[in-house]
ROROGU-470089 format. One record per residue (C-alpha): residue in one letter; y, x, z; residue number from 1. Coordinates in nm, 2 decimals, padded with zeros to 4 digits. Layout:
BEGIN
rec resn->A | y->Y | x->X | z->Z | resi->NUM
...
END
This chain:
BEGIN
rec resn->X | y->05.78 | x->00.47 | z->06.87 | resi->1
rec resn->X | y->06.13 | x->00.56 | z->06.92 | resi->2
rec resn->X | y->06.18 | x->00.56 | z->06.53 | resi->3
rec resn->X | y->06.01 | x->00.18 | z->06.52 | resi->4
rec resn->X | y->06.24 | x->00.16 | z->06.78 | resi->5
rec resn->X | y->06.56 | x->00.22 | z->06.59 | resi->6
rec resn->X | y->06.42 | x->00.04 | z->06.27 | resi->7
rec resn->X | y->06.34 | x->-00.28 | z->06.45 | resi->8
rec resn->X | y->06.76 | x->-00.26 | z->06.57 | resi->9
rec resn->X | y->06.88 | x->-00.20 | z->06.27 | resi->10
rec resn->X | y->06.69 | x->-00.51 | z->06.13 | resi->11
rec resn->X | y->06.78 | x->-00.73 | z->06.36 | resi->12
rec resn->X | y->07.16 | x->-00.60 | z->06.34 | resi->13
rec resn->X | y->07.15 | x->-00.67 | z->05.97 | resi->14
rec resn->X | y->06.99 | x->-01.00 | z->06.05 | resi->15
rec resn->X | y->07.25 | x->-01.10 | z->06.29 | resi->16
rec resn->X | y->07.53 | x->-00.95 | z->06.05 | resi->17
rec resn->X | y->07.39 | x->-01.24 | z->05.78 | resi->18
rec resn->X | y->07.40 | x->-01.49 | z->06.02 | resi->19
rec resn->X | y->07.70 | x->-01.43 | z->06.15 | resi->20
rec resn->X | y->07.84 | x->-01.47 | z->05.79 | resi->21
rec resn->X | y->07.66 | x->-01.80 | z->05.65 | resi->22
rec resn->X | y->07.79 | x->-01.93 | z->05.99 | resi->23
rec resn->X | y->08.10 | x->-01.89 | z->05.85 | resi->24
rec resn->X | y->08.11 | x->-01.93 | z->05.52 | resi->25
rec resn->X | y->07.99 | x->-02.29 | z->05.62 | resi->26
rec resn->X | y->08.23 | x->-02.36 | z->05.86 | resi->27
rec resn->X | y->08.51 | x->-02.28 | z->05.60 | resi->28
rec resn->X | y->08.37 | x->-02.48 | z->05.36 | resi->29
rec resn->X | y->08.31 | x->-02.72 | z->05.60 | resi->30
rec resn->X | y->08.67 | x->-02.72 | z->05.72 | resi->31
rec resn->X | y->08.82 | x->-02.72 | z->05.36 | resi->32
rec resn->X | y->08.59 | x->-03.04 | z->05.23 | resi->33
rec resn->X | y->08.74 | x->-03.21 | z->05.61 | resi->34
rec resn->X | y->09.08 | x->-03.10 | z->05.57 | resi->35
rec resn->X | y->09.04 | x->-03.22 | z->05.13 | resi->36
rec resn->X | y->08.89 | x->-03.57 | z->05.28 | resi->37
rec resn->X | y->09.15 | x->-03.66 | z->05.53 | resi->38
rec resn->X | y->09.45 | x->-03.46 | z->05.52 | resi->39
rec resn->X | y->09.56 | x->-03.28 | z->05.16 | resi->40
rec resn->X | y->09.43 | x->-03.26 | z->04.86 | resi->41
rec resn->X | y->09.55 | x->-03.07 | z->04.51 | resi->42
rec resn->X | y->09.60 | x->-03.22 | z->04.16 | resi->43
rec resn->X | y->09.68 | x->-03.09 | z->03.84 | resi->44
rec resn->X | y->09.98 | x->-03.21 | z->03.63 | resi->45
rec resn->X | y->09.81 | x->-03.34 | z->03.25 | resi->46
rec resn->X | y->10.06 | x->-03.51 | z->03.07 | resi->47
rec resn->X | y->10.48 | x->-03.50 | z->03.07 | resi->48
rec resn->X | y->10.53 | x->-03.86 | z->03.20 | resi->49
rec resn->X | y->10.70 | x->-03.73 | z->03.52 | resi->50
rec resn->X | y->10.95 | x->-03.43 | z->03.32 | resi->51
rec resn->X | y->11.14 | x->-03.27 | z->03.43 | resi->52
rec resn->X | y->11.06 | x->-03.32 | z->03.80 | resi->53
rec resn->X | y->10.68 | x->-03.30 | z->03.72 | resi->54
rec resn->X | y->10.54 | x->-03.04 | z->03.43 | resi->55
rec resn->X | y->10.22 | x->-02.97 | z->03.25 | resi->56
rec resn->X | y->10.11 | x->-02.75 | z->03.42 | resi->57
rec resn->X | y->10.20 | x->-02.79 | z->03.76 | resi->58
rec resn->X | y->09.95 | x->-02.80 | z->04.08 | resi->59
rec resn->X | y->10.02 | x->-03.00 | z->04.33 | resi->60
rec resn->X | y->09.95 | x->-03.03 | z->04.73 | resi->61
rec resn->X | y->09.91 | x->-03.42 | z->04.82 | resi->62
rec resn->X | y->09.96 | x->-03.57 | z->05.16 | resi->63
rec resn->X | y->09.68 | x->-03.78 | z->05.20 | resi->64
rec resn->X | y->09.76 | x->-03.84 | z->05.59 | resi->65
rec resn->X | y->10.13 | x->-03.98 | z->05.54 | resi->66
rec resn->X | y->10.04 | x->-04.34 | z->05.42 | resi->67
rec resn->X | y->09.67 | x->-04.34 | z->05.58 | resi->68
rec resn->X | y->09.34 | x->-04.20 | z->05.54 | resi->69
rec resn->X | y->09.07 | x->-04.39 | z->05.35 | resi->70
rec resn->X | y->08.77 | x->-04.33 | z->05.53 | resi->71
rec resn->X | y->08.53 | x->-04.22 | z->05.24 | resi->72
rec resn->X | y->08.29 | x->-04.43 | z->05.04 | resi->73
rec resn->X | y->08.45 | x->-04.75 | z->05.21 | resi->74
rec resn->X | y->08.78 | x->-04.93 | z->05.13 | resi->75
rec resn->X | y->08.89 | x->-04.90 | z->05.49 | resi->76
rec resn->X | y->09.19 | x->-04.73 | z->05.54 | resi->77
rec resn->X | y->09.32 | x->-04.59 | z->05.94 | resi->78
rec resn->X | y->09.69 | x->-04.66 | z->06.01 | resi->79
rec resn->X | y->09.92 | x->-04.37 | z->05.87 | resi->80
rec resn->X | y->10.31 | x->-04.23 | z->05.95 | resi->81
rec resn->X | y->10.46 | x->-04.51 | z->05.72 | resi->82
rec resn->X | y->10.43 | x->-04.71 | z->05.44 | resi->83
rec resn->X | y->10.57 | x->-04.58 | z->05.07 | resi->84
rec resn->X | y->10.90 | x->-04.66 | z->04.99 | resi->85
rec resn->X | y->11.15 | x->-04.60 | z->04.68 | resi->86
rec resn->X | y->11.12 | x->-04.28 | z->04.61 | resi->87
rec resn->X | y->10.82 | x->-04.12 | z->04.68 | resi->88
rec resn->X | y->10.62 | x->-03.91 | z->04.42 | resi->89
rec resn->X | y->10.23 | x->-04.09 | z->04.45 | resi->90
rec resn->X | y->09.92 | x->-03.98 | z->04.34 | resi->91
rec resn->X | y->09.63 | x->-04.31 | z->04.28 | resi->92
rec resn->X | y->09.37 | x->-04.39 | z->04.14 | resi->93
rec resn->X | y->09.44 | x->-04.59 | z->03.78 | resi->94
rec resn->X | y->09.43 | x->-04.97 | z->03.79 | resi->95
rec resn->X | y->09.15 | x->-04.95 | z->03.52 | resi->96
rec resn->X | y->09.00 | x->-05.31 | z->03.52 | resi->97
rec resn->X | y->08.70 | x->-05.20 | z->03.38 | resi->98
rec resn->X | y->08.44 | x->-05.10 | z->03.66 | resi->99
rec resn->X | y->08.25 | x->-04.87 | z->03.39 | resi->100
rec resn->X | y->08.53 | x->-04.70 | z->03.30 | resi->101
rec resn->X | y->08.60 | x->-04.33 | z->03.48 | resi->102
rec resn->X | y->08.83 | x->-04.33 | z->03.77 | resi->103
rec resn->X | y->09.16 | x->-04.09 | z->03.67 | resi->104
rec resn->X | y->09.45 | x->-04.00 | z->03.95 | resi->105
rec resn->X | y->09.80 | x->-04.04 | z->03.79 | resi->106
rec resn->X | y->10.11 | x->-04.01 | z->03.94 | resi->107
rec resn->X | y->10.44 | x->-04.16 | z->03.94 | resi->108
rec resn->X | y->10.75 | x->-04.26 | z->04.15 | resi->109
rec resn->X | y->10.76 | x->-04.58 | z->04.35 | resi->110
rec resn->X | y->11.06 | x->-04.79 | z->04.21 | resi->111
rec resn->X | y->10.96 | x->-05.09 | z->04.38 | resi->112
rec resn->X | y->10.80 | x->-05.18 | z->04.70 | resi->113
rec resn->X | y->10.69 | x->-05.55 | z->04.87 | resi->114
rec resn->X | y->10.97 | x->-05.80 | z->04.81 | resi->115
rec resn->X | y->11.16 | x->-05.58 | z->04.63 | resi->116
rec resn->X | y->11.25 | x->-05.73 | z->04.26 | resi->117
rec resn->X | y->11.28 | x->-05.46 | z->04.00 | resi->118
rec resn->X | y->11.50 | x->-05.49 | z->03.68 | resi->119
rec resn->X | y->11.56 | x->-05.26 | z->03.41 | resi->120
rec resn->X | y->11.86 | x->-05.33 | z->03.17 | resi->121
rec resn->X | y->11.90 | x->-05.06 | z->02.90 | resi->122
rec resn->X | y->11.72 | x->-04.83 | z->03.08 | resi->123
rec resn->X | y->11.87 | x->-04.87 | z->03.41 | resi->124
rec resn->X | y->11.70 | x->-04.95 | z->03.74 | resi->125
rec resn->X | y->11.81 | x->-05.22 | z->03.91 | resi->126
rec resn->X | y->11.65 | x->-05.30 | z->04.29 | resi->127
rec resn->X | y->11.73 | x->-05.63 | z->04.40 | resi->128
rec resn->X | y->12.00 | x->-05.69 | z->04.17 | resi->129
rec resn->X | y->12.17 | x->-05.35 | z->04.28 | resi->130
rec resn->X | y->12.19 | x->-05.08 | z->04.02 | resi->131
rec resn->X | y->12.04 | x->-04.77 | z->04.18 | resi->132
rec resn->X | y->12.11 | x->-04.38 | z->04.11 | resi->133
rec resn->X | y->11.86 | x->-04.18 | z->03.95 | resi->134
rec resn->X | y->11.92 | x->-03.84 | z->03.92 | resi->135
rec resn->X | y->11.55 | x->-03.74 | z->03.87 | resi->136
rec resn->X | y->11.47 | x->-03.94 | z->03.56 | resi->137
rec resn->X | y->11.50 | x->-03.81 | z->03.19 | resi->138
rec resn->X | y->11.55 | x->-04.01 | z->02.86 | resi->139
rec resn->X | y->11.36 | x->-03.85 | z->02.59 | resi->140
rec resn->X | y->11.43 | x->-04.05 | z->02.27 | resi->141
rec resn->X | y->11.29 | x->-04.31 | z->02.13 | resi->142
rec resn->X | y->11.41 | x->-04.57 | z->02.37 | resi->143
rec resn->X | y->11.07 | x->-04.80 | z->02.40 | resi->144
rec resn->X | y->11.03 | x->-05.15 | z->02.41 | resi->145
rec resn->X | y->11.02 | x->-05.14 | z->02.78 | resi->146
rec resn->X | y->11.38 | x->-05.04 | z->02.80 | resi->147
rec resn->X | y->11.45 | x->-05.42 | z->02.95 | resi->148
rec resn->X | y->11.24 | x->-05.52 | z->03.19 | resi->149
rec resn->X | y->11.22 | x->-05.76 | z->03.43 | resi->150
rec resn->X | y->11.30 | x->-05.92 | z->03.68 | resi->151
rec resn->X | y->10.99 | x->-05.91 | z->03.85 | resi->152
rec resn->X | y->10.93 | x->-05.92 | z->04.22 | resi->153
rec resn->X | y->10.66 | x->-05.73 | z->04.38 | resi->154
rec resn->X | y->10.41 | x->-05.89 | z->04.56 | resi->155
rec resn->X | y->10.23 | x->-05.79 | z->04.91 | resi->156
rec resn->X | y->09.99 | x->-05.51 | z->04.91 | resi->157
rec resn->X | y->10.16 | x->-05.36 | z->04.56 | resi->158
rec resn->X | y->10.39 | x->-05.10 | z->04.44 | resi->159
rec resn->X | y->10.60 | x->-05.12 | z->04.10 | resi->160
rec resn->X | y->10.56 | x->-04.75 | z->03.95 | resi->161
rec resn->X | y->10.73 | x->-04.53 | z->03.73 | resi->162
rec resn->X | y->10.77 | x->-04.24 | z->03.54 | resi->163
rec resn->X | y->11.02 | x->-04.03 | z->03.53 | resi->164
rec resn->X | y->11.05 | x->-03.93 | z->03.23 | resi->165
rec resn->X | y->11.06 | x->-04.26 | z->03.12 | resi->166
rec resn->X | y->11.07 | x->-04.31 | z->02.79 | resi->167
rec resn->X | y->10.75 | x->-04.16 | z->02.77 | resi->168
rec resn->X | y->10.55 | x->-04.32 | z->03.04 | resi->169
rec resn->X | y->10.27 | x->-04.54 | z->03.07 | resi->170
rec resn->X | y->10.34 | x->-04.73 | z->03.43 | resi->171
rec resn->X | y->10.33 | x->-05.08 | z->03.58 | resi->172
rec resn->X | y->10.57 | x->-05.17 | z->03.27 | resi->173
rec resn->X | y->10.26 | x->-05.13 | z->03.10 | resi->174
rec resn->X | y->09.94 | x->-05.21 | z->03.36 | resi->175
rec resn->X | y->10.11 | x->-05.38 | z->03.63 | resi->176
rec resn->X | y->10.13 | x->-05.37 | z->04.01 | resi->177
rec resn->X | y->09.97 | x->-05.10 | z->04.18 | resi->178
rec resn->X | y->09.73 | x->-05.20 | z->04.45 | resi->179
rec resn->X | y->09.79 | x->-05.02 | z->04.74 | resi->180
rec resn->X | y->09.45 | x->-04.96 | z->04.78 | resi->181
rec resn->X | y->09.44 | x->-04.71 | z->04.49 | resi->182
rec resn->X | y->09.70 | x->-04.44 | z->04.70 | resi->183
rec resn->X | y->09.53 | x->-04.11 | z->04.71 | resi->184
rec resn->X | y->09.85 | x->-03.95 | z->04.86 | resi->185
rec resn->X | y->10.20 | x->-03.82 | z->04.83 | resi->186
rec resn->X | y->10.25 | x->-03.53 | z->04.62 | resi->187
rec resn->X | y->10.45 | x->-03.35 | z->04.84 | resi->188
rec resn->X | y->10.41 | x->-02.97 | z->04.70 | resi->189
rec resn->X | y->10.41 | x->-02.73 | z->04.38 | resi->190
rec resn->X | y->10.17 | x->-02.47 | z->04.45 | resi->191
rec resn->X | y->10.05 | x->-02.30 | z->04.11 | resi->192
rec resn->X | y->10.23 | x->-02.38 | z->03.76 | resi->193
rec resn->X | y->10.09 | x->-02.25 | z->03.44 | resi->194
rec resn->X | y->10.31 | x->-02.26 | z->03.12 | resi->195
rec resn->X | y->10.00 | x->-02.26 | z->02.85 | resi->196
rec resn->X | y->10.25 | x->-02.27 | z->02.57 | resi->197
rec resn->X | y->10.41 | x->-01.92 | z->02.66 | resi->198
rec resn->X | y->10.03 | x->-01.86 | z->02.85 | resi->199
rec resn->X | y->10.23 | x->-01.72 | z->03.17 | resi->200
rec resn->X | y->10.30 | x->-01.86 | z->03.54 | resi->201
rec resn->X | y->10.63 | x->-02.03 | z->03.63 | resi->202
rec resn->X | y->10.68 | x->-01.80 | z->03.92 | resi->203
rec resn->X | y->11.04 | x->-01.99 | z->04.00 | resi->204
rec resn->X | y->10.82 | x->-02.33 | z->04.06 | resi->205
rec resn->X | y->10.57 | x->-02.18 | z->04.31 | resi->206
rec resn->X | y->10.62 | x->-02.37 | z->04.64 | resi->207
rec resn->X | y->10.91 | x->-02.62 | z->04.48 | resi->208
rec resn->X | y->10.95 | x->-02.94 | z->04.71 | resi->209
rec resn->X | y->10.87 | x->-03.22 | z->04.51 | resi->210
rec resn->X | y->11.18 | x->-03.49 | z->04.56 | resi->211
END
């Protein structure tokens, strides 16, 4: 009896040791699929159109709080910190008219936001007929047919976006306005950056600010 005894505690201390752990395995998981629906989520650099501030390669931690979170599997979207402005790094959704078509996240710099009227001359940014300093952006020849641009103003509800490596972007030069609607977040992080060419880390870009 005594030895059922022992058995039976055993058991049930096993048993409780299991439960103990689902229960939290699920809450973690639980936790992170709250924390990737309403507060950050992480995206991975494909293409060079935001060199040398962006890389292939690079993983990124986006603020999805800052401008608002979009409540999922509707279109609403709560009141966030504030609204994007020139300057911020944004990762959306692709204005891809087509409804059949797969939904991608790019991301780019806003150059433009509501009322603003954007200009480029030879390359250069102008924001409401003001030439503006861009110390971020890189000119890899050729020089594209989207050198001159402009002027356009941007209407309500939309964002003018660019590249920064611009020569070698396609942005609203190319598709237009960016609905607001479309913000997943702001890339605000570099957590993880994997040269594939050299098939090693870039250990000095781990944790970089993106600016």
């Amino acid at each position: 009896m005594a030895r059922r005894g022992v058995g039976q505690a055993k058991t049930s201390g096993r048993r409780g040791y299991f439960r103990d752990f689902v229960e939290t395995v699920v809450t973690a998981v639980a936790l992170a699929l709250v924390l990737r629906a309403f507060v950050v989520q992480t995206f991975r650099i494909p293409s060079g159109s935001m060199e040398d501030t962006l890389l292939v390669g690079d993983f990124l931690i986006v603020n999805k709080f800052l401008y608002g979170i979009k409540i999922p599997f509707t279109d609403t979207r709560l009141p966030g910190i504030r609204e994007p402005r020139y300057g911020d790094v944004v990762v959306f959704e692709y204005p891809n008219p087509d409804p059949r078509a797969k939904k991608e996240n790019y991301v780019k710099r806003v150059v433009g936001v509501p009322g603003d009227v954007v200009e480029l001359k030879n390359n250069a940014l102008y924001l409401n007929g003001e030439p503006r300093e861009e110390p971020f952006i890189k000119l890899k020849p050729p020089t594209p047919r989207w050198a001159d641009f402009g002027p356009i103003k941007v209407p309500e509800g939309s964002l003018f976006m660019m590249g920064d490596n611009r020569n070698w972007s396609a942005d609203s030069r190319d598709w237009g306005f960016l609905d607001t609607g479309r913000i997943k977040g702001k890339a605000v992080m570099i957590y993880w950056s994997w040269d594939a060419g050299r098939t090693k880390p870039r250990l000095d870009r781990i944790c970089d600010l993106i600016r």
